[in-house]
Gaussian input, Z-matrix of N, CA and C with variables (Angstrom, degrees):
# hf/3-21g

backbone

0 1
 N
 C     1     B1
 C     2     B2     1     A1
 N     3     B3     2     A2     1     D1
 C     4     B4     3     A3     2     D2
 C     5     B5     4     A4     3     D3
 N     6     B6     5     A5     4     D4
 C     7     B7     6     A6     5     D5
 C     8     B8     7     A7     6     D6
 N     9     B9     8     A8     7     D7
 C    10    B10     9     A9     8     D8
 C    11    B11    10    A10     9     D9
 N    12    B12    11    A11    10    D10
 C    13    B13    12    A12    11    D11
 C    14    B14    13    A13    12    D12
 N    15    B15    14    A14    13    D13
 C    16    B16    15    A15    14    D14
 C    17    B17    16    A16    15    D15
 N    18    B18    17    A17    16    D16
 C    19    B19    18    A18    17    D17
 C    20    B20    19    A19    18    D18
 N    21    B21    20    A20    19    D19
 C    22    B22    21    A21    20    D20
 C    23    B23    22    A22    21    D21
 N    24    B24    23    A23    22    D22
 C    25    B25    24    A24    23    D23
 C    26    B26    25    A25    24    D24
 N    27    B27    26    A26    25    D25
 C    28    B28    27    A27    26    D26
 C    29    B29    28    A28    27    D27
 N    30    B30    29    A29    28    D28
 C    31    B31    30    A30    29    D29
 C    32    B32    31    A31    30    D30
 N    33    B33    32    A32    31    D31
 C    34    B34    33    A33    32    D32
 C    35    B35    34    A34    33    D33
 N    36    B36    35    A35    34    D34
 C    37    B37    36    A36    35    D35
 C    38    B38    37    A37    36    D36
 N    39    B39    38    A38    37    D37
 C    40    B40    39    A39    38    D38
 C    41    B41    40    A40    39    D39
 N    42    B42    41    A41    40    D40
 C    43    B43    42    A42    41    D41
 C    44    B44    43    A43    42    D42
 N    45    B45    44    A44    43    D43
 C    46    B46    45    A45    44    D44
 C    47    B47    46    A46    45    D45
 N    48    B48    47    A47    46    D46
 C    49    B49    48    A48    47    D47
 C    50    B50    49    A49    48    D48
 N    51    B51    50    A50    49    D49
 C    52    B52    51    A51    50    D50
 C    53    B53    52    A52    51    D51
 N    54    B54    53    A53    52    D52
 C    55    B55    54    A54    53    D53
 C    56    B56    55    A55    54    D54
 N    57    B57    56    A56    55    D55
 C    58    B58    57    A57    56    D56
 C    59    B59    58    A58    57    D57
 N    60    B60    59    A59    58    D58
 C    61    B61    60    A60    59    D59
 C    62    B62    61    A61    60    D60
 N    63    B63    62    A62    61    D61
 C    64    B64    63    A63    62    D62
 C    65    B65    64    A64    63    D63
 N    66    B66    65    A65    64    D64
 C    67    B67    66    A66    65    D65
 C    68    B68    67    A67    66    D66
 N    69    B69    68    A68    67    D67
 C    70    B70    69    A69    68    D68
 C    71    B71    70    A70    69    D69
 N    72    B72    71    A71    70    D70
 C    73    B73    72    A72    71    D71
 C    74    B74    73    A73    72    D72
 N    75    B75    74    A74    73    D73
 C    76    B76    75    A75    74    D74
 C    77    B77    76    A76    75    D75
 N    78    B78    77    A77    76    D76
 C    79    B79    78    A78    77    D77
 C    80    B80    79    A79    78    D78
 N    81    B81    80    A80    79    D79
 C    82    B82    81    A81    80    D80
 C    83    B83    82    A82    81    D81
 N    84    B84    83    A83    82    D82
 C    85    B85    84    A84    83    D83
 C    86    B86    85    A85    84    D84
 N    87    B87    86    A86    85    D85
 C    88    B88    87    A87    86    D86
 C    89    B89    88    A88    87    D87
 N    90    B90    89    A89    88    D88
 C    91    B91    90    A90    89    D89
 C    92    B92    91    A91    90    D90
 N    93    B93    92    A92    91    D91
 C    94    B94    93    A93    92    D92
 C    95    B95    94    A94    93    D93
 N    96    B96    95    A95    94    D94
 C    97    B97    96    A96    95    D95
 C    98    B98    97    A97    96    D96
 N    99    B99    98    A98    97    D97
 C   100   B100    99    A99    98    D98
 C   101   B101   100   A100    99    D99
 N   102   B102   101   A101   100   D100
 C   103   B103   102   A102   101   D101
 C   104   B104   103   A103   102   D102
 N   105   B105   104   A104   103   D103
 C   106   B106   105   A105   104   D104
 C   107   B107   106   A106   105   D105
 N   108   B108   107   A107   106   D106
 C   109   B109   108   A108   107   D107
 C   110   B110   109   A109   108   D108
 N   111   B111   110   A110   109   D109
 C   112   B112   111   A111   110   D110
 C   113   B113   112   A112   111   D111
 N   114   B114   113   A113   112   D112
 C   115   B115   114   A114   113   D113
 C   116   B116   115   A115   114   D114
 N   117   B117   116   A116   115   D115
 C   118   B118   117   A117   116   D116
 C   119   B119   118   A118   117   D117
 N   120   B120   119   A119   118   D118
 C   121   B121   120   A120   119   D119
 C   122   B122   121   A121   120   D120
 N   123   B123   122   A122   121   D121
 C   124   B124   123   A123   122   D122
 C   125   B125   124   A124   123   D123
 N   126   B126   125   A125   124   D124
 C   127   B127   126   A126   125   D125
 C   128   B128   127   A127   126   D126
 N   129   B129   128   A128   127   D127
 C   130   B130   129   A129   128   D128
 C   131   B131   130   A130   129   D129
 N   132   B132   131   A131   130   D130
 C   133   B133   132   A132   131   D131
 C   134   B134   133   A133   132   D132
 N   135   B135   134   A134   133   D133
 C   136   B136   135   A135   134   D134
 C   137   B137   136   A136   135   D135
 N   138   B138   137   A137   136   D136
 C   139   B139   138   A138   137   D137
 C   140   B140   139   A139   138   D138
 N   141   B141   140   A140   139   D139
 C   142   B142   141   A141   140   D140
 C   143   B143   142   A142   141   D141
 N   144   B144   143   A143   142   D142
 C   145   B145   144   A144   143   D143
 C   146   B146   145   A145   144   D144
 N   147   B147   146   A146   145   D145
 C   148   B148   147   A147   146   D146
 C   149   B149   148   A148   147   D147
 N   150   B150   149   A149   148   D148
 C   151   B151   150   A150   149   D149
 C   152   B152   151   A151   150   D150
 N   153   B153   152   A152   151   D151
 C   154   B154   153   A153   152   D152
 C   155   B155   154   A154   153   D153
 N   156   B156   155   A155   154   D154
 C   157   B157   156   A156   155   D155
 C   158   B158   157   A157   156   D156
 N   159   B159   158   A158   157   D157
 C   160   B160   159   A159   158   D158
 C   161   B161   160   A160   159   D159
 N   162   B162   161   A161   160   D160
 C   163   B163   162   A162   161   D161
 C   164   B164   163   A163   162   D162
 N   165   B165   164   A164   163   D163
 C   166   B166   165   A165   164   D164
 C   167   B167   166   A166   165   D165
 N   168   B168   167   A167   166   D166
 C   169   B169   168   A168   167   D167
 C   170   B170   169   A169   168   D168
 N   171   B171   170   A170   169   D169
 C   172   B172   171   A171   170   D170
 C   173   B173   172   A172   171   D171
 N   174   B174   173   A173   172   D172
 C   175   B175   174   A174   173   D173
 C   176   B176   175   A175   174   D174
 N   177   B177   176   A176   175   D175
 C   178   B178   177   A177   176   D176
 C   179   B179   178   A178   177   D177
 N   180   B180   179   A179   178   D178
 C   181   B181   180   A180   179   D179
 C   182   B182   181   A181   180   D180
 N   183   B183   182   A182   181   D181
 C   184   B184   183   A183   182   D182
 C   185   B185   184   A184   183   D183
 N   186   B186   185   A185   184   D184
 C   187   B187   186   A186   185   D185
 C   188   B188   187   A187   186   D186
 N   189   B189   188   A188   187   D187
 C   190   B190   189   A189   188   D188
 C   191   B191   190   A190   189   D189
 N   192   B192   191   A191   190   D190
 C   193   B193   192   A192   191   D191
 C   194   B194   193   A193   192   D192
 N   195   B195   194   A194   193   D193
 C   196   B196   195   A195   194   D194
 C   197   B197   196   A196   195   D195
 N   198   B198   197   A197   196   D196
 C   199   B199   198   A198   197   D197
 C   200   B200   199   A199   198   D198
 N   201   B201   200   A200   199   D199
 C   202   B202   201   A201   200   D200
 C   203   B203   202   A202   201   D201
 N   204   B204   203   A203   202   D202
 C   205   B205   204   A204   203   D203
 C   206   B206   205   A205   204   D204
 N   207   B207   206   A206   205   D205
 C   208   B208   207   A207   206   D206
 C   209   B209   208   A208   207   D207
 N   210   B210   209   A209   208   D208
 C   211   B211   210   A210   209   D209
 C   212   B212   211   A211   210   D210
 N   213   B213   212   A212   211   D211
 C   214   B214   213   A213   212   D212
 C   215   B215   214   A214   213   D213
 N   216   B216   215   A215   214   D214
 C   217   B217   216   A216   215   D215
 C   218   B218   217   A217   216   D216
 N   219   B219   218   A218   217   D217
 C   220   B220   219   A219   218   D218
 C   221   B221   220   A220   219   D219
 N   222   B222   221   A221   220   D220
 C   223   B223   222   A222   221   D221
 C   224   B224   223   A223   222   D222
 N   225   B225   224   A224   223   D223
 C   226   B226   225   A225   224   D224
 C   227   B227   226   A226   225   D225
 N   228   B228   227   A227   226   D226
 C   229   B229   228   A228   227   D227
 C   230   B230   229   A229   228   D228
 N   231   B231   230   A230   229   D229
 C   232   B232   231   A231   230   D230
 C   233   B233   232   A232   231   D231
 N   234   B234   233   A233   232   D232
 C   235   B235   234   A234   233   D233
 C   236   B236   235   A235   234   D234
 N   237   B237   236   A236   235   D235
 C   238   B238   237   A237   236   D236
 C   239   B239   238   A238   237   D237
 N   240   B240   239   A239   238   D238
 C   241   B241   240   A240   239   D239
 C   242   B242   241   A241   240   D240
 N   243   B243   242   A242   241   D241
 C   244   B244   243   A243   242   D242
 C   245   B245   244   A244   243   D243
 N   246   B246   245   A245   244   D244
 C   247   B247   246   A246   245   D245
 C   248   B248   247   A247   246   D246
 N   249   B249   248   A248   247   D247
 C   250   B250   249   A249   248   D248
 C   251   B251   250   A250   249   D249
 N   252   B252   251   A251   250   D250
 C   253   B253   252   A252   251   D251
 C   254   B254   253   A253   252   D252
 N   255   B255   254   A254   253   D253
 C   256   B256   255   A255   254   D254
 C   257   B257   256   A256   255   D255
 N   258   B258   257   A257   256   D256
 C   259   B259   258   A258   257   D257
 C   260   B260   259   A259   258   D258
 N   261   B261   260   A260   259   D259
 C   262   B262   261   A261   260   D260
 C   263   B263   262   A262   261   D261
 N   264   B264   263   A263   262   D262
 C   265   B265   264   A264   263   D263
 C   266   B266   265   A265   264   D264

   B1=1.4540
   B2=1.5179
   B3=1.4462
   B4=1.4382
   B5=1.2839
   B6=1.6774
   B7=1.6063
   B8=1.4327
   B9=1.3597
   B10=1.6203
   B11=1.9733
   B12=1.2341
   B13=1.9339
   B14=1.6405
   B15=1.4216
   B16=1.4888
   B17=1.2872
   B18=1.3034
   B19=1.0929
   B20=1.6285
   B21=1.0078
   B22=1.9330
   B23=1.4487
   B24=1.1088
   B25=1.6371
   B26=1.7430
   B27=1.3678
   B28=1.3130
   B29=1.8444
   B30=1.3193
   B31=1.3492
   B32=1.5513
   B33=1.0105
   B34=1.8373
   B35=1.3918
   B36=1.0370
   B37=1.5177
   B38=1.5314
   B39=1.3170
   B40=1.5458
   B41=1.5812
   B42=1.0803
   B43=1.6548
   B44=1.3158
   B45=1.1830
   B46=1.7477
   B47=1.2597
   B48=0.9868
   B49=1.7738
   B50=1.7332
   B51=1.3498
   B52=1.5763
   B53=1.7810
   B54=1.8523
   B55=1.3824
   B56=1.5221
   B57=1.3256
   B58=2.0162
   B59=1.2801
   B60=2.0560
   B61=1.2352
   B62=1.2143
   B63=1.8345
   B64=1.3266
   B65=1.2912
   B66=1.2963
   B67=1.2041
   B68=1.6218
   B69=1.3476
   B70=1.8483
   B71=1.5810
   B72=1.3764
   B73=1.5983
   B74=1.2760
   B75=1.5554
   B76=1.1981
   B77=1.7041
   B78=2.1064
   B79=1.6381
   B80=1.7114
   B81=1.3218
   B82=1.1557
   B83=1.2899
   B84=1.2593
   B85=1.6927
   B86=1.6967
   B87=1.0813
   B88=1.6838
   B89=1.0981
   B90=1.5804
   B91=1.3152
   B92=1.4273
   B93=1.7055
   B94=1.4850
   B95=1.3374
   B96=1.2928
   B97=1.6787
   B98=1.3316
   B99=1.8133
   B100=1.5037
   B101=1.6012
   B102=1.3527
   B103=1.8902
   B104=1.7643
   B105=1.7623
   B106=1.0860
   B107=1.4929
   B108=1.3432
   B109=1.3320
   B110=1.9765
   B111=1.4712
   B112=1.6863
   B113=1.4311
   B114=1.4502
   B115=1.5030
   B116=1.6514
   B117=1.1294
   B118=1.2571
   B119=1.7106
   B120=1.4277
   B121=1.6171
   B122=1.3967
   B123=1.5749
   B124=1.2892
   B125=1.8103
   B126=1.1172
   B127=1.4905
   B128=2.0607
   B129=1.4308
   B130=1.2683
   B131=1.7384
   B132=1.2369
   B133=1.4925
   B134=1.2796
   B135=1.6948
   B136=1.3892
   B137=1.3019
   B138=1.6198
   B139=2.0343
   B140=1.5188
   B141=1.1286
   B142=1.5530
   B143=1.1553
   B144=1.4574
   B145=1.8599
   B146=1.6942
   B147=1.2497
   B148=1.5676
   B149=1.6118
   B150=0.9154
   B151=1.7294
   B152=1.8008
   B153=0.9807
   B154=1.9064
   B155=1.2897
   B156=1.2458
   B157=1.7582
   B158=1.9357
   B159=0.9228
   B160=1.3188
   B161=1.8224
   B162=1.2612
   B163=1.6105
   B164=1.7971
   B165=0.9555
   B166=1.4346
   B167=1.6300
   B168=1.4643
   B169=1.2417
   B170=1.8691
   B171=1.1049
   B172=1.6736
   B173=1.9205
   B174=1.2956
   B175=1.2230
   B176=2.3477
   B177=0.9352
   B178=1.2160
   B179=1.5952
   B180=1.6506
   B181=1.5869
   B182=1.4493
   B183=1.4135
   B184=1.5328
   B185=1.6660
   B186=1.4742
   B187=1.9282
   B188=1.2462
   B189=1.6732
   B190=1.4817
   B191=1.4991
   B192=1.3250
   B193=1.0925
   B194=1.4280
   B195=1.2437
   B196=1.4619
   B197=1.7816
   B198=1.3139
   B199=1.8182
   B200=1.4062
   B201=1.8892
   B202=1.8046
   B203=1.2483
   B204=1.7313
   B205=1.4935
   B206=1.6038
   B207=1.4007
   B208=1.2490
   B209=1.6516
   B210=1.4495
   B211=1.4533
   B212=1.3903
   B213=1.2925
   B214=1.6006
   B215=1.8671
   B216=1.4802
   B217=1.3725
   B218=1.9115
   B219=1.2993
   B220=1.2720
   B221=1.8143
   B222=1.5017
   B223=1.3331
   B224=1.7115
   B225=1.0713
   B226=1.6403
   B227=1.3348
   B228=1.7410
   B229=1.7342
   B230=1.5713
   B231=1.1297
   B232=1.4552
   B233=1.4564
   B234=1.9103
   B235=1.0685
   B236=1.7157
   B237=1.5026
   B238=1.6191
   B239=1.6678
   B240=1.6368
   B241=1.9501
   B242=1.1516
   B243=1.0796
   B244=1.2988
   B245=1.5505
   B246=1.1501
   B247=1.2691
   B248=1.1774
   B249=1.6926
   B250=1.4452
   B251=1.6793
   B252=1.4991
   B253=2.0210
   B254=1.5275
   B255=1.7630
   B256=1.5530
   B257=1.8482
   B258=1.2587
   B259=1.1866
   B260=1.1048
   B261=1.9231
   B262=1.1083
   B263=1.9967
   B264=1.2931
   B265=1.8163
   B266=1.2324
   A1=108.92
   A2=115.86
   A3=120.07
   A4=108.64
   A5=115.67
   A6=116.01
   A7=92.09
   A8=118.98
   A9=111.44
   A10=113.45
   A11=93.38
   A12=75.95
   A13=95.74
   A14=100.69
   A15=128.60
   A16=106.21
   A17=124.99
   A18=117.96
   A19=129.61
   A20=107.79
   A21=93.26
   A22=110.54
   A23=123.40
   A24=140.52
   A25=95.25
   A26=99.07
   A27=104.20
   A28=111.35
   A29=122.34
   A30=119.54
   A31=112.77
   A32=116.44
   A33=122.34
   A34=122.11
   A35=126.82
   A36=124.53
   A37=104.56
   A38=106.60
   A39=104.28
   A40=96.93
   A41=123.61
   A42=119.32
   A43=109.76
   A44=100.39
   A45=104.34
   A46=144.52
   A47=101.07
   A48=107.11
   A49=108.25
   A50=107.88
   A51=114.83
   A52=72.55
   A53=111.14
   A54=128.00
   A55=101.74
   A56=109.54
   A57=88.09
   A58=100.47
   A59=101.61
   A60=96.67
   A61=139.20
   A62=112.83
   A63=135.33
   A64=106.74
   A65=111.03
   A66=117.64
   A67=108.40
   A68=121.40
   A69=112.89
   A70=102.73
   A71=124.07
   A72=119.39
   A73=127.28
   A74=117.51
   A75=133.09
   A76=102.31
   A77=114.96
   A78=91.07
   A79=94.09
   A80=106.39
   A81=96.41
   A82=129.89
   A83=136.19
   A84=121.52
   A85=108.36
   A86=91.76
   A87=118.42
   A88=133.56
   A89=130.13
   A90=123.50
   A91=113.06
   A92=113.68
   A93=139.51
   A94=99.08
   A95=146.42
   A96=148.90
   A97=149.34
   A98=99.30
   A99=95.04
   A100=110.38
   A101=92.76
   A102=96.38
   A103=138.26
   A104=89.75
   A105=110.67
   A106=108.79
   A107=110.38
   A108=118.63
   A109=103.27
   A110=117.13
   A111=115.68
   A112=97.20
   A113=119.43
   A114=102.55
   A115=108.96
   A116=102.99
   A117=140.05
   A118=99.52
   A119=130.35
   A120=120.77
   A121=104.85
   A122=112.65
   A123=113.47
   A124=109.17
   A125=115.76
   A126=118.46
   A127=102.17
   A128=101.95
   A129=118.46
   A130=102.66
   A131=106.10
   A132=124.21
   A133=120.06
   A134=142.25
   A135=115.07
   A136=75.24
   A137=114.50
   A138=123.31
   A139=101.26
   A140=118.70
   A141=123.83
   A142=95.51
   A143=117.26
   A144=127.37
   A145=108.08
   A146=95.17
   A147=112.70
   A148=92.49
   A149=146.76
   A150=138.05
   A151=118.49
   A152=94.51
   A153=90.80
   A154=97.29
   A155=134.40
   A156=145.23
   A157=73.93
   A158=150.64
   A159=130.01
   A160=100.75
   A161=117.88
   A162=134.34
   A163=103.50
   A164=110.08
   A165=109.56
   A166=90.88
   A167=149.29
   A168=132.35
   A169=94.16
   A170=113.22
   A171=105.04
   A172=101.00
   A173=101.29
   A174=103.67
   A175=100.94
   A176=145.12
   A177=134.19
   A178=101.85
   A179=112.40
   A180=113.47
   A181=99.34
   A182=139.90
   A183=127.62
   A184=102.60
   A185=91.88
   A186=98.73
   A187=152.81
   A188=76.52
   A189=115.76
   A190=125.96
   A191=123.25
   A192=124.74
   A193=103.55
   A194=112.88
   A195=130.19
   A196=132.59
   A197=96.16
   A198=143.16
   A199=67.66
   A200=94.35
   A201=115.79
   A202=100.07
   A203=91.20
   A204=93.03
   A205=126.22
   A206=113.83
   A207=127.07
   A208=135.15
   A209=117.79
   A210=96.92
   A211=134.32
   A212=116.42
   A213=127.59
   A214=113.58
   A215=106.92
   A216=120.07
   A217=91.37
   A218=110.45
   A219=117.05
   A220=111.03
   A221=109.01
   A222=121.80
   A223=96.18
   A224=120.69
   A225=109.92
   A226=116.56
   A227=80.99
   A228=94.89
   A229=132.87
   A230=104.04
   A231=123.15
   A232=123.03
   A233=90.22
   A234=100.06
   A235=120.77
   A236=87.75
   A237=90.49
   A238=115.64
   A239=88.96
   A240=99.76
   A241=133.41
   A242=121.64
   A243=109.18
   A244=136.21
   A245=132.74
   A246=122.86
   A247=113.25
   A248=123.43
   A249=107.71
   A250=116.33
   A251=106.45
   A252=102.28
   A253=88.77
   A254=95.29
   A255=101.17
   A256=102.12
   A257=119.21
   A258=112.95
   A259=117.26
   A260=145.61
   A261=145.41
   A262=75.70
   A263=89.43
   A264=88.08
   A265=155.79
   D1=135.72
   D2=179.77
   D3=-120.07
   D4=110.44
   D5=-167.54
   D6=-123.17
   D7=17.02
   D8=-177.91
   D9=-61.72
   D10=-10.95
   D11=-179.03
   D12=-120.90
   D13=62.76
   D14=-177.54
   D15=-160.27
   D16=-14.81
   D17=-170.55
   D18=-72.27
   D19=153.57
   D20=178.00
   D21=-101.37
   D22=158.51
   D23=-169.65
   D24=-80.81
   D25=165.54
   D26=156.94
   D27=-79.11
   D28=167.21
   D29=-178.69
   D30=99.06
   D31=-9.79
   D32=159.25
   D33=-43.65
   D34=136.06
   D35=171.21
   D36=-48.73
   D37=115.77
   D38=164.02
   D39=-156.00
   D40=34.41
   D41=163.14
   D42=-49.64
   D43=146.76
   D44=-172.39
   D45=61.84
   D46=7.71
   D47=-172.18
   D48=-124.97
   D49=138.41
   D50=-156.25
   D51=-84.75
   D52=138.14
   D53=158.79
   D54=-111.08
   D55=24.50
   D56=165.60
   D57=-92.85
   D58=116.72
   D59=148.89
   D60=-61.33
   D61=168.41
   D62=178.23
   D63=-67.21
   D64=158.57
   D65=-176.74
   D66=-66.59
   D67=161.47
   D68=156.60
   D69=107.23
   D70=15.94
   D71=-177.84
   D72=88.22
   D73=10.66
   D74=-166.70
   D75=-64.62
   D76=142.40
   D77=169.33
   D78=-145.10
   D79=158.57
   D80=-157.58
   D81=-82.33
   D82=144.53
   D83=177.87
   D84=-133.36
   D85=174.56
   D86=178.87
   D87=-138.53
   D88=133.40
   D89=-156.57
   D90=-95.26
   D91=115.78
   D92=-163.57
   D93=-24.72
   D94=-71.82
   D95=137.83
   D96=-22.90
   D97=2.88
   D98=-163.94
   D99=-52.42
   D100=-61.89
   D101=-179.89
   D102=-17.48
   D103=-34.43
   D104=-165.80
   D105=-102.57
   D106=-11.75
   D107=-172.24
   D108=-84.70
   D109=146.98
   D110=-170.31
   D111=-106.29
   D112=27.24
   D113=172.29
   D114=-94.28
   D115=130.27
   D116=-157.87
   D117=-49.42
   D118=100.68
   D119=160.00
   D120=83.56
   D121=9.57
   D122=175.62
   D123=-84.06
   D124=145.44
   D125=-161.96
   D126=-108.42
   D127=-36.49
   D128=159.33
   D129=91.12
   D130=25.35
   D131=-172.06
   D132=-96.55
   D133=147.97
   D134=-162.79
   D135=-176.96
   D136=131.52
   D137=154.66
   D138=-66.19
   D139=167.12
   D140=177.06
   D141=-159.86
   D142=151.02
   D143=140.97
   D144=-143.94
   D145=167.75
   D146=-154.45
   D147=-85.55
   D148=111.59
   D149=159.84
   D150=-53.59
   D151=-151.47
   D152=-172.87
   D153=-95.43
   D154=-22.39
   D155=-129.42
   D156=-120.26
   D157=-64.41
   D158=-161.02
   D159=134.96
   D160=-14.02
   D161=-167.13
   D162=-71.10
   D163=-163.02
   D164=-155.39
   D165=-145.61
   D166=115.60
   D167=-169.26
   D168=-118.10
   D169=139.06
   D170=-152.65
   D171=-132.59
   D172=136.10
   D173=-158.93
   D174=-116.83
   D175=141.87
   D176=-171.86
   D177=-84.60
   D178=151.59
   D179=-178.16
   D180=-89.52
   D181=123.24
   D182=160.21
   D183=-53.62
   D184=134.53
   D185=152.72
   D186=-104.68
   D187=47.94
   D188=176.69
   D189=165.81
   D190=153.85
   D191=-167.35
   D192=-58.03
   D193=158.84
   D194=177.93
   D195=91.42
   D196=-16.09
   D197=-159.25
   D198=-95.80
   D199=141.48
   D200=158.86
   D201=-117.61
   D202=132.96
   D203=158.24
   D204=-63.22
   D205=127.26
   D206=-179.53
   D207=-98.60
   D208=105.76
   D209=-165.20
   D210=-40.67
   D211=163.96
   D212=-165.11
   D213=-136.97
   D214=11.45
   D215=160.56
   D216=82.53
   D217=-149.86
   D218=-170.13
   D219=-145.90
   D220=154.55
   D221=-143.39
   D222=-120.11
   D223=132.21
   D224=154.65
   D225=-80.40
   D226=133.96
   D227=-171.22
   D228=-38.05
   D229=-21.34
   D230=-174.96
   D231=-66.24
   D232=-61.90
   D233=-176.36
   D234=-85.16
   D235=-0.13
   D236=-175.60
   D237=-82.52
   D238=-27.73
   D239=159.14
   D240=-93.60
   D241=-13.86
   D242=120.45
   D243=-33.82
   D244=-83.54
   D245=-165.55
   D246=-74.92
   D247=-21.71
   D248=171.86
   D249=-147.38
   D250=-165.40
   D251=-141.74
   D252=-154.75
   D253=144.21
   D254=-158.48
   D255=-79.13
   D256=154.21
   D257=167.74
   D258=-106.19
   D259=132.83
   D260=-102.77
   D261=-151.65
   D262=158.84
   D263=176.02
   D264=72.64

């Protein structure tokens, strides 16, 4: 999959929130709308990797150090690019 002219820059709001990925190939993304979205303290941030099947297997960002990322089940590929875009940096 090539989402590079989707991609986001470094320089995004991400104060506070631990970006070390999980172990296993995880990379990071963000949901095309977070900004715009009114759910409350949502950051709109999520590890991902691609499985063999084309699916999206999705991991939660802690928002803040010490916090584990916690799985988030798995996405069809489609719709998962759809709603969101890799972050680069």
């Amino acid at each position: 999959m090539d989402t590079s002219r989707d991609d986001l820059s470094p320089g995004e709001d991400r104060a506070g929130l631990d970006l070390t990925p999980p172990e296993g190939g995880y990379k990071l993304y963000k949901h095309k709308n977070a900004g715009a979205t009114k759910t409350k303290n949502w950051h709109g941030f999520y590890w991902a990797r691609q499985n063999e099947e084309g699916d999206y297997e999705i991991r939660s960002v802690p928002a803040s150090t010490g916090e584990y990322s916690a799985p988030g089940g798995v996405w069809p590929g489609e719709g998962f690019e759809k709603h969101y875009v890799r972050v680069v940096g």
